[in-house]
Structures are given as structure tokens and as C-alpha cells.
N, C-alpha and C positions, 0 to 999 in steps of 0.2 A: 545544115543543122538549123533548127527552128528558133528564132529569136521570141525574148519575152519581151514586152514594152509598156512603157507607161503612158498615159495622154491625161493632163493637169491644165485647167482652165480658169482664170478667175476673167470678171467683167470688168475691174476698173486697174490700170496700171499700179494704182496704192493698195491693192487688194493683195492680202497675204495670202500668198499657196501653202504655206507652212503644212496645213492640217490635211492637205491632197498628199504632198511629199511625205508625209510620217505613215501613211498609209501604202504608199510605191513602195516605203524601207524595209516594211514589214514582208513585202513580198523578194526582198531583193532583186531589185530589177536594176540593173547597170544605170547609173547618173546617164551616160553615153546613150541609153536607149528609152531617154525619159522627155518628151515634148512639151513644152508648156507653150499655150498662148494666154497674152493678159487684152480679151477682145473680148467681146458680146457675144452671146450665144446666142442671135438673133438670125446667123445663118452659117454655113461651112468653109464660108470664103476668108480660111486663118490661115496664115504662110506656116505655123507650125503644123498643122491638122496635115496640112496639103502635102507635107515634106514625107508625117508620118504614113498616109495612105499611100505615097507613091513607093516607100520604101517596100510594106511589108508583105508576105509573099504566101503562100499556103503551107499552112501547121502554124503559123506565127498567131502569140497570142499578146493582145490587149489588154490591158487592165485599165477601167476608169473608178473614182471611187465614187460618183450617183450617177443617174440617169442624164441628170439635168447638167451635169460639165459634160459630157457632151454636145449638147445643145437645148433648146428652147424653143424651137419650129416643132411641130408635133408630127407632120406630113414628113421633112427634112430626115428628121432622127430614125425612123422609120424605112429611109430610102437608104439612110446612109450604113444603119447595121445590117441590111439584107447586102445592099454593093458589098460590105469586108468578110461579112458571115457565108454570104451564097456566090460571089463574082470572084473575090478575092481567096477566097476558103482557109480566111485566118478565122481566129474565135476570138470571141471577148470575153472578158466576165467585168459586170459590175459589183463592185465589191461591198457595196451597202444593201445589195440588192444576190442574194445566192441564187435566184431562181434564175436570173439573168445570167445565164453562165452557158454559153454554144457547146461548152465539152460536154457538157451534162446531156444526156436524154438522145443520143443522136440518131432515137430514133424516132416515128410517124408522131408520138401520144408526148413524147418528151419536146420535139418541136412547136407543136402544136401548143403547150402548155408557154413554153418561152415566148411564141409571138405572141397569147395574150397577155402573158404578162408586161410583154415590150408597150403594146400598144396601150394598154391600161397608163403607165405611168409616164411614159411620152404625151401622153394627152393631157395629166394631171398638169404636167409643166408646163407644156403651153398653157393648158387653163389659168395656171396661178400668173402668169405673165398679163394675161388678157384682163386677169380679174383688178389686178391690181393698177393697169391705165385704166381702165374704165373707172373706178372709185376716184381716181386721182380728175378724172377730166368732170367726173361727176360731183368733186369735191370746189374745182372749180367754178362749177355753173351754180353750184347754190351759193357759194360766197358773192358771186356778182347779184342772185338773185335775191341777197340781203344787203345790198347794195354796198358791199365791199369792193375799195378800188384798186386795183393792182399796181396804179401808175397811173400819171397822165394818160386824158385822152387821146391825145396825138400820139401818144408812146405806148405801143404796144407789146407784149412781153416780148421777149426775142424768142426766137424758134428753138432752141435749145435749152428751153427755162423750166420745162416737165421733164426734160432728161436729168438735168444739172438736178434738180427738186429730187431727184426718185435716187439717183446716187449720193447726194446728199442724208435720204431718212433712213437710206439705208445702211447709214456708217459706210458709205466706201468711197466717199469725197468729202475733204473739210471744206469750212465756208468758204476759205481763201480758193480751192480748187473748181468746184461748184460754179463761185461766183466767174471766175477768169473762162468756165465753160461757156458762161453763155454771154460770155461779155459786159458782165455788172459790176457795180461795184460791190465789195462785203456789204457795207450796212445794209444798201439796195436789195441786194438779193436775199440776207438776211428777215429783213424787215415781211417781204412779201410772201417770201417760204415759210414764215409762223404764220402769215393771215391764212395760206392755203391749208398746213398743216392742223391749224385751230379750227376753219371750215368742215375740212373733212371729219376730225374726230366729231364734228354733230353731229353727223350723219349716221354715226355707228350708234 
């Protein structure tokens, strides 16, 4: 008998799936056959993702509710719904998205229609991923280039102080969470995340 299943993603551990979950309800999809990872969708390598692809079988169908909780690699997302669509011969459907729907169209013109639409919006989201480091590293070099300091010269930002920053503006890390990312103190990390934050909005 063909199972139905859910796949529920958020990026930061504090990050509410509430509004994925109210959307699995509406399809009734058994709690029991519902995967959440709370990881980045910077690649595939999620112990929940992994449990679900090893699980499901042909006629078995997915549900995600965007493109982008699946993932965020543009190439990736593309590899990965052709392996469960054409290797696996389960179907998906994205549920913000009808056109993305495997059951739909099974034939030449209705295929055909599904992979560009796949490819169109897997690229959208990598792009908006790409677009928004780029501003952020761009937000940083003009505030150095108005001679804003980030910290001592011998102290340089820690390596995870543009991660911590972008979960931070994003609402899905508090200052307290943010700052213990990258190893700072609040005010510290505080202080420096409005000079970048203030940087960038010039630039728009």
C-alpha cells in the first residue's frame, strides 16, 4: 500500500515549523510519517531527509509546502527531485506551488512543463541565498571603506560573525543566541551587527 509523507524544514533550531505543520494537517498526513530537520538547506546531508529517502518506495508520495524547504543549492534540489521522481518513482507535490505536482501531467508536454517550472524556482532560491551574502559582504566593505571599525585591529571578526549576523536580521536567532554563535559577547556582537546593519541600509 503507497504511503503519504511530509518533509518540514526550518534553518535555525529556534525556528517555528508551526506554519509547515498546519499545512501536513490540512493534507492529513500521519504525525508518524512526517520528517522535520531544524538544519540549513545549504545541502542534503540532514539525518531526517536521509531516513525519509531511504524509507520511501514507488507510488509513495511527498508533500513539501515551498520549494525552497527542500533546499537552497539550485544544482542539489534538481538532482534530488529527479533521484525520488525518476530513480525512486515516488511523486512530490509542492504545495505553494500546484504546477509542481509529479501526479499531474504524466505525460511528454505535462513533464516537460513540471521540469521548467522546477528549474525556474530552484534557481530563484539559490539566487535569493547568493543575493543576500553578496549585499551582506558588500555591506561590509563599504562600512570599512567609511572607515568604520569592527573591533580591534588585532581582533578580527570571528568566522562565524556573517552567519550569526544573517540569523540574527533574520528573526531566527536572539542577540543572546547569535552572539554565543560566534563566540561574543551581547553588547559586542550587538554593537557591531547595527554598524553593519546601518552600513548596508546605505547602500540600498
Amino acid at each position: 500500500m503507497n504511503e503519504v509523507y511530509g518533509y518540514v524544514r526550518v534553518s535555525a533550531r529556534d525556528q517555528n515549523e508551526h506554519r509547515q505543520m498546519i499545512a501536513m494537517s490540512e493534507y492529513e498526513i500521519p504525525s508518524k510519517n512526517i520528517y522535520i530537520d531544524k538544519e540549513s538547506g545549504k545541502d542534503f546531508n540532514r539525518k531526517r531527509y536521509k531516513k525519509l529517502i531511504k524509507r520511501i518506495k514507488e507510488g509513495d508520495l511527498i508533500y513539501i509546502k515551498s520549494i525552497d524547504r527542500l533546499g537552497r543549492n539550485y544544482e542539489e534540489i534538481i538532482e534530488q527531485w529527479r533521484m525520488i521522481s525518476k530513480t525512486k518513482k515516488a511523486d512530490i507535490c509542492v504545495i505553494d506551488m500546484p504546477l509542481l505536482d509529479t501526479r499531474r501531467g504524466k505525460d511528454l508536454m505535462g513533464t516537460f512543463i513540471s521540469d521548467i517550472v522546477l528549474e525556474i524556482l530552484s534557481f530563484v532560491a539559490h539566487n535569493e541565498r547568493e543575493v543576500i551574502l553578496q549585499r551582506q559582504k558588500e555591506g561590509i566593505e563599504a562600512a570599512k571603506a567609511r572607515g568604520v571599525r569592527f573591533g580591534r585591529p588585532t581582533i578580527p571578526l570571528p568566522d562565524k560573525f556573517e552567519e550569526a549576523y544573517q540569523l540574527w536580521i533574520q528573526k531566527k536567532a536572539t542577540i543572546e543566541k547569535a552572539a554565543k554563535l560566534c563566540g561574543m559577547k551581547d553588547s559586542t556582537f550587538y554593537y557591531k551587527a547595527r554598524l553593519l546593519r546601518e552600513a548596508t541600509k546605505n547602500m540600498n
